[in-house]
FIFIMI-345146 format. One record per residue (C-alpha): x, y, z; residue in one letter; residue number from 1. Coordinates in Angstrom, 1 decimal. Layout:
# FIFIMI-345146
<seza <X,Y,Z>,'A',NUM>
...
//
This chain:
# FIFIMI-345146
<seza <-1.3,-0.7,-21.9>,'X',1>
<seza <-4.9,-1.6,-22.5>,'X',2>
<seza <-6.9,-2.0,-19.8>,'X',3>
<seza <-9.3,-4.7,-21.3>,'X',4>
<seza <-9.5,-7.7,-24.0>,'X',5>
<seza <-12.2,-8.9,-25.5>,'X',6>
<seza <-13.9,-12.1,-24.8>,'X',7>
<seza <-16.9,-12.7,-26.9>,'X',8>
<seza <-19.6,-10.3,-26.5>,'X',9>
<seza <-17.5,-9.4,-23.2>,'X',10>
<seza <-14.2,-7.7,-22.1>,'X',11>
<seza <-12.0,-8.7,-19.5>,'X',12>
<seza <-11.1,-5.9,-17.1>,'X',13>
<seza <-7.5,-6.2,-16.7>,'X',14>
<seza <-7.2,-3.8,-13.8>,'X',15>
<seza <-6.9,-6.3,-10.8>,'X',16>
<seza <-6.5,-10.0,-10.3>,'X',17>
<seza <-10.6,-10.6,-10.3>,'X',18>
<seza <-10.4,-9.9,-14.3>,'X',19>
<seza <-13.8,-9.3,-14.2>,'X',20>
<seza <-15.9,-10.3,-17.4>,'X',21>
<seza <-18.0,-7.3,-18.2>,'X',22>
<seza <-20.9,-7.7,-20.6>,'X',23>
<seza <-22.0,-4.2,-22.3>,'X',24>
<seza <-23.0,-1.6,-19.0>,'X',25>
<seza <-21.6,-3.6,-17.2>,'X',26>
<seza <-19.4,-2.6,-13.6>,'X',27>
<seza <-17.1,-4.7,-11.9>,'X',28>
<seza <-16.1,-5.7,-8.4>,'X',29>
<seza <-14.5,-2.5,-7.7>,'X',30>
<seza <-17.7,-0.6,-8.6>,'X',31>
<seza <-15.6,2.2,-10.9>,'X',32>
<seza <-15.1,0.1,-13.9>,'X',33>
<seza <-17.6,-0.1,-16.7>,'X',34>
<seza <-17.8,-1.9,-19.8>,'X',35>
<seza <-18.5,1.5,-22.1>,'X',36>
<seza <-19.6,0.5,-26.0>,'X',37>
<seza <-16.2,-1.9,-26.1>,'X',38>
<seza <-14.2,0.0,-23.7>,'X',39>
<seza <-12.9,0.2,-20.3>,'X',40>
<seza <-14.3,3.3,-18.9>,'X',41>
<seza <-12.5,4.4,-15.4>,'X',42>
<seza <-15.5,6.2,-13.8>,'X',43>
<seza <-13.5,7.7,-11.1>,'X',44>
<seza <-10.6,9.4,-13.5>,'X',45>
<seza <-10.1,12.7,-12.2>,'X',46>
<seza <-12.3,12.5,-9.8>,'X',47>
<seza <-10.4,12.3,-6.4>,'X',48>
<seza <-12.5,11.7,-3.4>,'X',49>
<seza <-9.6,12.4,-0.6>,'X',50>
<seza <-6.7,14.8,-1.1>,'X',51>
<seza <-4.1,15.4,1.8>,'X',52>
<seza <-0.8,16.2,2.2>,'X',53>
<seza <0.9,14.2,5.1>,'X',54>
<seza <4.1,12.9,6.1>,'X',55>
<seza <5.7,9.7,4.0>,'X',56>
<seza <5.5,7.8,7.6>,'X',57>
<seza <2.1,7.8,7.5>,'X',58>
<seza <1.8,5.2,4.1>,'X',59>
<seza <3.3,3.9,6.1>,'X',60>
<seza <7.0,4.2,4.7>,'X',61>
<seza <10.0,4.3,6.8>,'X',62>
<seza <12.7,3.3,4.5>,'X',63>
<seza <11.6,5.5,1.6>,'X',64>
<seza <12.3,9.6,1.3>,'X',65>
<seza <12.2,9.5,5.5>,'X',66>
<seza <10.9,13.3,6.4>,'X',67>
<seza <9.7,14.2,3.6>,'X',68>
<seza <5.7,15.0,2.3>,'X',69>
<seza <3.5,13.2,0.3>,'X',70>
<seza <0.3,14.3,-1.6>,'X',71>
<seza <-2.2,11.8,-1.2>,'X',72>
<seza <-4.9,10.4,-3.0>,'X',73>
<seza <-7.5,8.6,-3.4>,'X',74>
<seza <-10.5,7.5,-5.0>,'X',75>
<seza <-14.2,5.9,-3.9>,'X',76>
<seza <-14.4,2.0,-4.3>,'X',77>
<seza <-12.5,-1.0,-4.2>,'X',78>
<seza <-11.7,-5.1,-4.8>,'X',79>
<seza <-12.1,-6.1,-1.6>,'X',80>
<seza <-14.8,-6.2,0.9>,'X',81>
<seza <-12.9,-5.8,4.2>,'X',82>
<seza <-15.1,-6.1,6.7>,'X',83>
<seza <-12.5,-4.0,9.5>,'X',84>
<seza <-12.0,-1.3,6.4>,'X',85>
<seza <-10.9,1.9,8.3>,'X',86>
<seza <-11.5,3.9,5.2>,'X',87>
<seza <-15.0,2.1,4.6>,'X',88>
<seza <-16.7,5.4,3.6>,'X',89>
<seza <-14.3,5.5,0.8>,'X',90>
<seza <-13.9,2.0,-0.4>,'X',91>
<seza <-17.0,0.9,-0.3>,'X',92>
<seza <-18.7,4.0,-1.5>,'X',93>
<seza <-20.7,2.7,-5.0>,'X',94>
<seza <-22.6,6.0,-5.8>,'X',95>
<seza <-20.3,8.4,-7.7>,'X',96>
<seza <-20.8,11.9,-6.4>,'X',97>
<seza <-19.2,13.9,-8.8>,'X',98>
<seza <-18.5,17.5,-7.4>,'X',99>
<seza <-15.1,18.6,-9.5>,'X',100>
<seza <-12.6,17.1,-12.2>,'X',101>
<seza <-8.6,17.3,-11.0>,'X',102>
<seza <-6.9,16.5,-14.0>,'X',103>
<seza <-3.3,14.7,-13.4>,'X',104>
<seza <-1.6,17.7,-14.3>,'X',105>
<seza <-3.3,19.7,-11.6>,'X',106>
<seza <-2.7,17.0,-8.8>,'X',107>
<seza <1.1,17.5,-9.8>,'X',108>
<seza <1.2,21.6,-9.4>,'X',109>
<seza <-0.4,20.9,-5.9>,'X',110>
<seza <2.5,18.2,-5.2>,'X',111>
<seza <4.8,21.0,-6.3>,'X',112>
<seza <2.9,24.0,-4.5>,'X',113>
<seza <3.4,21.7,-1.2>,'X',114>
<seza <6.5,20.7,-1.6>,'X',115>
<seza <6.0,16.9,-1.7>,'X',116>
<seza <8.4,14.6,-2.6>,'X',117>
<seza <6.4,11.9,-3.8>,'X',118>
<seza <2.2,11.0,-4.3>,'X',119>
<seza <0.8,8.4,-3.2>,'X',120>
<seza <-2.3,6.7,-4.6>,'X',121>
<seza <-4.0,5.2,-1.4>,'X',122>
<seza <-7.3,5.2,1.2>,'X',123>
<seza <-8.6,3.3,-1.3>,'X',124>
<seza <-7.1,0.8,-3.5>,'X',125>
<seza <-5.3,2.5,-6.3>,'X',126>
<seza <-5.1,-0.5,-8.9>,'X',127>
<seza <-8.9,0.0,-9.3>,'X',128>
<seza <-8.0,3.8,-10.7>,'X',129>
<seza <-4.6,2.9,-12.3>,'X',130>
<seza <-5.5,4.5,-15.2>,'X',131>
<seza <-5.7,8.0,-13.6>,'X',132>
<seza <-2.9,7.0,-11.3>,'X',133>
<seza <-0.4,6.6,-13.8>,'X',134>
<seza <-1.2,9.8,-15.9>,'X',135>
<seza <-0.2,11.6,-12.9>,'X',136>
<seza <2.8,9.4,-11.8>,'X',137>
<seza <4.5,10.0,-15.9>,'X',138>
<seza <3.7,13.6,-14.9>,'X',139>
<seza <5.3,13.4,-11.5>,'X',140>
<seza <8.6,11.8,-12.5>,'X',141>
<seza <8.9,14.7,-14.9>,'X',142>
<seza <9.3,17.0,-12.0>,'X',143>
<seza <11.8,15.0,-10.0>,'X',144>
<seza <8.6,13.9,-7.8>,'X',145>
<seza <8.3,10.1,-6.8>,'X',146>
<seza <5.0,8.1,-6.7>,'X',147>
<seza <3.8,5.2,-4.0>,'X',148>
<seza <1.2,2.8,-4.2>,'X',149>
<seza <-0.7,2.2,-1.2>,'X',150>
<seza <-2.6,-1.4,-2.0>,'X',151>
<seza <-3.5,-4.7,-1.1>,'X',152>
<seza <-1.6,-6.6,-3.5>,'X',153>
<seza <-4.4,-7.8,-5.8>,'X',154>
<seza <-2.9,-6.2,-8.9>,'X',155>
<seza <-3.2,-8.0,-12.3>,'X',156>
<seza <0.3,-9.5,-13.7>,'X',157>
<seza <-0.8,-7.2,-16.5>,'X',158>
<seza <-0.3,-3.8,-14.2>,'X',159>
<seza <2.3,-5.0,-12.5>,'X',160>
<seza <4.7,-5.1,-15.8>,'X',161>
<seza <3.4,-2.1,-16.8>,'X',162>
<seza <4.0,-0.1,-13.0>,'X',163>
<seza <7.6,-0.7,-14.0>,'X',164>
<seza <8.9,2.9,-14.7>,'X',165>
<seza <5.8,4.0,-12.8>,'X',166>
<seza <5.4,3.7,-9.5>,'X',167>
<seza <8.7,3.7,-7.3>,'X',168>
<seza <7.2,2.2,-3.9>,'X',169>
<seza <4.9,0.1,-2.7>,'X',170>
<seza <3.1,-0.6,0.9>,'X',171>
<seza <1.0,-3.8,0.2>,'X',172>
<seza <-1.1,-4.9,2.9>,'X',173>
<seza <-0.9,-8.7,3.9>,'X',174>
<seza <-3.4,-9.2,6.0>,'X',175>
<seza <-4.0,-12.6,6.9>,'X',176>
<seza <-1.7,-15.7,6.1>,'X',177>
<seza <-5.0,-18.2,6.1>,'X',178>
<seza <-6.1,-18.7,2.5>,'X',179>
<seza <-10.1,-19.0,3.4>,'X',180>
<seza <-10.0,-15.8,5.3>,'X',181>
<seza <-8.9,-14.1,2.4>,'X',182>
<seza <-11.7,-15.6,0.1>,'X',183>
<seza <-14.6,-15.9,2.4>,'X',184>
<seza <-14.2,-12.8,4.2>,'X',185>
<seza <-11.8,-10.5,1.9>,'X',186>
<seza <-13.1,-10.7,-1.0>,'X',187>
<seza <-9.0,-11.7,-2.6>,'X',188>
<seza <-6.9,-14.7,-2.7>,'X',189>
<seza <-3.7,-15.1,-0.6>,'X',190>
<seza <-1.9,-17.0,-3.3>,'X',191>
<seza <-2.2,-14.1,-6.0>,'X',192>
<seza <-1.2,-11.7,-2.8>,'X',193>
<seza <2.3,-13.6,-2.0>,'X',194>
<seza <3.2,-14.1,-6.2>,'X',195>
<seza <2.7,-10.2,-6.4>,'X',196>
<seza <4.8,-9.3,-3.1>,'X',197>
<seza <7.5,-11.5,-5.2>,'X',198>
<seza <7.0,-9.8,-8.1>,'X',199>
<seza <7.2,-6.2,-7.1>,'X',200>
<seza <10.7,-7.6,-5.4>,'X',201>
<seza <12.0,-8.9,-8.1>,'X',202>
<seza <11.0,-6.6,-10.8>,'X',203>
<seza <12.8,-3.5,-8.3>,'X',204>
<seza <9.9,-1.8,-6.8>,'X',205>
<seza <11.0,-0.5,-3.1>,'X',206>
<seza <8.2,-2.6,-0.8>,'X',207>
<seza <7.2,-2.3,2.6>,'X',208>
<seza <4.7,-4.4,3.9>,'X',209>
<seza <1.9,-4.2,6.5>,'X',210>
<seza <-0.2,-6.2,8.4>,'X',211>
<seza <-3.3,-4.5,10.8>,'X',212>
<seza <-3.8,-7.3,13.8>,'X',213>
<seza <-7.0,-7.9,14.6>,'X',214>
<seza <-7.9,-9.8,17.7>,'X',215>
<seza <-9.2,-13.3,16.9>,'X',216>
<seza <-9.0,-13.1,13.6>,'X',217>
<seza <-5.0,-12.8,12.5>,'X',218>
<seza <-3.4,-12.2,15.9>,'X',219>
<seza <-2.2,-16.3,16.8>,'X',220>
<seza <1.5,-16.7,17.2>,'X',221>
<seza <1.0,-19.3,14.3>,'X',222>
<seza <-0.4,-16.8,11.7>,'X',223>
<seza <1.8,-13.8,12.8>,'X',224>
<seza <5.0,-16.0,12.8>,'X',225>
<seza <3.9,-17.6,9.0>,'X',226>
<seza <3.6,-14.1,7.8>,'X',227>
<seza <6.9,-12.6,9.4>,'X',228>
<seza <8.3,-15.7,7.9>,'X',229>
<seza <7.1,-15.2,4.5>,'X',230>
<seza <8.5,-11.6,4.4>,'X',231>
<seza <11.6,-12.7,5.5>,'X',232>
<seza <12.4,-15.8,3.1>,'X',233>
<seza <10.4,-14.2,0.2>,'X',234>
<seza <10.8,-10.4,0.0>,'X',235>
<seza <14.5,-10.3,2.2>,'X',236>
<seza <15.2,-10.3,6.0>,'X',237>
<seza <15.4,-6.0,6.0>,'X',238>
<seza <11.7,-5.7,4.6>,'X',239>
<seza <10.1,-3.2,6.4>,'X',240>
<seza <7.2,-5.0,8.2>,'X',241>
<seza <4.8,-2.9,9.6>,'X',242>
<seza <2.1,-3.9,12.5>,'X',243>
<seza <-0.9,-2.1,12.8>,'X',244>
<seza <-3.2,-1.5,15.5>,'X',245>
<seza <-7.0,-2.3,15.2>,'X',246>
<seza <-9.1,0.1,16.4>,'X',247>
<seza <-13.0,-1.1,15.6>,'X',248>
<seza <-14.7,0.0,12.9>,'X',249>
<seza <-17.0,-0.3,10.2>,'X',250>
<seza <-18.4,-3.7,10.5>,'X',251>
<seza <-16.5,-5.1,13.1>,'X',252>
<seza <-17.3,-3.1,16.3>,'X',253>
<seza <-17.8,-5.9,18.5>,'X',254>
<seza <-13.8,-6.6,18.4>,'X',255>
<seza <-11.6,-5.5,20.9>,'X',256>
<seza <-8.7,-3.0,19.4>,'X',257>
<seza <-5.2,-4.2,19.3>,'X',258>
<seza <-3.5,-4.5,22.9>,'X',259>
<seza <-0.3,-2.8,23.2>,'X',260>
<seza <0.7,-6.5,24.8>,'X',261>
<seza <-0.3,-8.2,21.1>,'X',262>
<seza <1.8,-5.7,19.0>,'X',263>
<seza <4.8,-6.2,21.1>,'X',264>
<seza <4.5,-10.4,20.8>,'X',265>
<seza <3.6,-9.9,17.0>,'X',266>
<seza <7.1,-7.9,17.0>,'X',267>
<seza <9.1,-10.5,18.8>,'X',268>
<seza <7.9,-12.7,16.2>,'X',269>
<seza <8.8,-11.0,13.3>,'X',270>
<seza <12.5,-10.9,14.6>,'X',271>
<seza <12.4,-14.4,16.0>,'X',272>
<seza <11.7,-15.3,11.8>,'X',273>
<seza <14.6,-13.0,10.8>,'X',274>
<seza <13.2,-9.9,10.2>,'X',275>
<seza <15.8,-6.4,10.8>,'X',276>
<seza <13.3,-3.8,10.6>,'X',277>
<seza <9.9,-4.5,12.5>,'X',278>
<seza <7.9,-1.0,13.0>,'X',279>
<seza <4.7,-1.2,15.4>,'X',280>
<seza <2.2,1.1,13.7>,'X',281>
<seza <-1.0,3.2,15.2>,'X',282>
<seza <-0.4,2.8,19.2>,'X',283>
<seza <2.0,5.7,19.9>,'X',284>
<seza <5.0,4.4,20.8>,'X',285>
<seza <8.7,5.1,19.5>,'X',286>
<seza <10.2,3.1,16.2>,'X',287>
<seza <13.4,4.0,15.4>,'X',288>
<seza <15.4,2.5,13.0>,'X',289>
<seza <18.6,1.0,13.7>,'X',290>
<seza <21.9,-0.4,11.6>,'X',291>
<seza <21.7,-3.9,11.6>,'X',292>
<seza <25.3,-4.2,12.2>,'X',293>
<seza <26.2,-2.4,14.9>,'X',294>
<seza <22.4,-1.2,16.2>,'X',295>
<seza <23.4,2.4,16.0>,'X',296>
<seza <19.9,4.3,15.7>,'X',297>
<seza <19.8,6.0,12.8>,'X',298>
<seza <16.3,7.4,12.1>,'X',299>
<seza <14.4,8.8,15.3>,'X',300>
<seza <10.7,8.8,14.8>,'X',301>
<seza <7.7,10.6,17.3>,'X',302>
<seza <4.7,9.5,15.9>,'X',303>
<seza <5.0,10.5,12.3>,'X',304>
<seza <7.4,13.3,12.5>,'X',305>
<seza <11.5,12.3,11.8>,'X',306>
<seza <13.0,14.0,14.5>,'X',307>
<seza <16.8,12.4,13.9>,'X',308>
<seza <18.4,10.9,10.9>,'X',309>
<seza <21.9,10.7,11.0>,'X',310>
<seza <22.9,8.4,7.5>,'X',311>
<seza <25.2,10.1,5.2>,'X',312>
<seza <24.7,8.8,1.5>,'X',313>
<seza <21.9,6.3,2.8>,'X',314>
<seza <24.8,4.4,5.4>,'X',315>
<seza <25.6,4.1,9.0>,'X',316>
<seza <28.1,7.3,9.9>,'X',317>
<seza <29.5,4.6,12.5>,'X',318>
<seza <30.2,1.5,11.0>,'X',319>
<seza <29.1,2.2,7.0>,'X',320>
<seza <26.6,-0.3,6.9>,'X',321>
<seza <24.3,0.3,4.0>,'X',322>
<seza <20.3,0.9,5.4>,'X',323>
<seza <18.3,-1.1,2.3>,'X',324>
<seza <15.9,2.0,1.2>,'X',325>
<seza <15.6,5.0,-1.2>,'X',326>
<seza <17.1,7.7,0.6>,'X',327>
<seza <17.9,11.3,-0.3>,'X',328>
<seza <21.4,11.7,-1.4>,'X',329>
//
């Protein structure tokens, strides 16, 4: 695809939902886009800021390749302004330090040497670097290896038709269900959020979602019950939802972190709105996964680690019951 269209004397960054219009110099929100003599130019291609292998669980991804490694990426800057970013030194990094050039084809030998089963494109939001993100992700299917985007949702309707083919999974952050939050504070809009969790449904992308509860700003049964809601209705009742724990950071130190207490009520309210599979994130304790027909468990997690996982052909061995997932045949 192209990543721009003219408008005048100015292109239209096609990249995220901002569509930034970029006279000639020109950066956009994101701070790695730049309006080059008519041109998109990605500043931060091939120029990786983070590179780790961890564990799929950690994206986090439960229902996708359980047990198996990821080779992690990501880049400096970002659409948003989060004020509680826990990768803040990333994504809101503006000064481009460039110390080496990983071309895609070199981040796929290391996802081979490392024996990862999929890359993900995340600590900083990945639809800002699509461009590099997808060189690598064409390269990655041809080697049998799967590719994850790690985002907040805020991706153009232009890159989401073209992830199709792409990117396999998706983890999109939902992380408030009160529209001038998301505006005033964020940086995003929480309508063009919920149309693109639909979207990546309906076009066949595996999703996950999460949601990091912060006290006294998201963590009211009203606000944690609207988004469990939404995930139910919207994306499907077994939609991994995912809730974080806040620990302060950034710029908001002053705010207590998350209370064991408020990530068990936020997970009683995601099953009290229908939801199968609710997975409490960053405070230590167990999450397995069970069959929703006869609550067998059927993936044992401790921490990050899988340390069980009993389906055969992506089903329950006791009553057959298909676990909705991509799974390792």
């Amino acid at each position: 695809m192209d990543y721009f269209k003219p408008e005048g004397s100015r292109l239209i960054c096609l990249l995220c939902a901002h569509y930034c219009r970029l006279k000639e110099g020109q950066i956009g929100r994101c701070g790695v886009n730049q309006n080059v003599q008519g041109v998109i130019k990605n500043l931060v291609y091939a120029h990786p800021a983070a590179l780790h292998v961890d564990p799929v669980e950690k994206k986090p991804l439960y229902h996708f390749l359980p047990g198996t490694r990821a080779l992690s990426l990501g880049t400096i800057g970002c659409n948003f302004k989060c004020p509680f970013c826990q990768n803040w030194s990333l994504s809101q990094e503006k000064t481009l330090r460039v110390k080496e050039t990983v071309s895609p084809a070199q981040i796929v030998e290391a996802a081979l040497k490392y024996e990862c089963a999929s890359i993900a494109y995340t600590y900083n939001e990945p639809s800002i670097f699509y461009p590099y993100a997808k060189e690598i992700a064409l390269l990655a299917h041809d080697h049998g290896i799967k590719n994850i985007f790690v985002t907040n949702g805020f991706e153009s309707s232009e890159v989401i038709e073209d992830m199709k083919g792409v990117i396999d999974a998706l983890n999109v952050d939902l992380k408030s269900f009160e529209r001038d939050y998301y505006k005033n504070v964020l940086g995003g809009s929480l309508d063009v959020v919920l149309e693109n969790l639909k979207q990546f449904k309906e076009k066949g992308f595996w999703v996950e979602v999460t949601t990091l509860v912060i006290p006294t700003c998201n963590d009211s049964d009203a606000e944690l019950f609207a988004i469990a809601s939404f995930i139910a209705q919207a994306l499907g009742a077994r939609t991994p939802w995912h809730i974080s724990a806040f620990h302060p950071d950034y710029h908001e130190l002053s705010l207590p972190a998350t209370s064991v207490q408020t990530l068990e009520r936020a997970q009683r309210l995601g099953h009290q709105a229908g939801l199968k599979h609710v997975y409490v994130g960053n405070a230590g304790l167990e999450n397995p996964t069970r069959c929703v027909t006869c609550n067998a468990i059927l993936i044992e997690r401790k921490r990050f680690d899988v340390s069980k996982n009993i389906l055969v052909g992506g089903c329950c061995p006791t009553c057959q019951t298909k676990l909705e997932g991509v799974f390792d045949e």
